[in-house]
Every structure is written in C-alpha cells, then in structure tokens.
Residue, then its C-alpha position, 0 to 999 in steps of 0.5 A: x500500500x501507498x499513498x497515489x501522490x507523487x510527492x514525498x513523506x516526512x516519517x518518523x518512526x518510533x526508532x528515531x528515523x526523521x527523514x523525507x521519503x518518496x510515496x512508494x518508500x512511506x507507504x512500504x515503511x507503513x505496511x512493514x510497521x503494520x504487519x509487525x504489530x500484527x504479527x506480534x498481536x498474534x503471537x501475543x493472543x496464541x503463540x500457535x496462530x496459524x495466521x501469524x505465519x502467513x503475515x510473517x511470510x508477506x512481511x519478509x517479502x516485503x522486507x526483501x522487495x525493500x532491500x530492491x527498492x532505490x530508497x533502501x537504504x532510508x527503508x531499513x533506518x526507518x524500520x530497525 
C-alpha cells in the first residue's frame, strides 16, 4: 500500500528515523510497521496462530522487495 501522490513523506518512526521519503518508500515503511504489530498481536493472543505465519511470510517479502527498492537504504533506518 501507498499513498497515489507523487510527492514525498516526512516519517518518523518510533526508532528515531526523521527523514523525507518518496510515496512508494512511506507507504512500504507503513505496511512493514503494520504487519509487525500484527504479527506480534498474534503471537501475543496464541503463540500457535496459524495466521501469524502467513503475515510473517508477506512481511519478509516485503522486507526483501525493500532491500530492491532505490530508497533502501532510508527503508531499513526507518524500520530497525
């Protein structure tokens, strides 16, 4: 998911990250931390939850398709 604009974000993330990033870096940015809390949301409410391995799987994917991405780089301050 990302915003259909073509401009860049402002993020700051909850790791200290402060920067400016095109839409399609904010919106891979948003989904990663979306998909984190609910990975964890499972873990927390059923340690054994099917689901949570499917959300770690697109989660993963989509962490790897960031390590492509021309604004990697900023991606991976952003997220860890």
């Amino acid at each position: 998911m990302a915003p259909s604009v073509d401009r860049s974000f402002r993020m700051t993330t909850e790791n200290g990250f402060d920067g400016e990033v095109s839409a399609e870096a904010a919106g891979i940015i948003a989904t990663l931390y979306a998909l984190n809390a609910l990975i964890w949301e499972l873990y927390i409410r059923n340690p054994h939850h099917t689901g949570r391995e499917l959300l770690q799987q697109k989660y993963d994917d989509l962490r790897n398709f960031a390590g492509q991405h021309a604004e990697a780089a900023e991606i991976y301050r952003a997220i860890d």
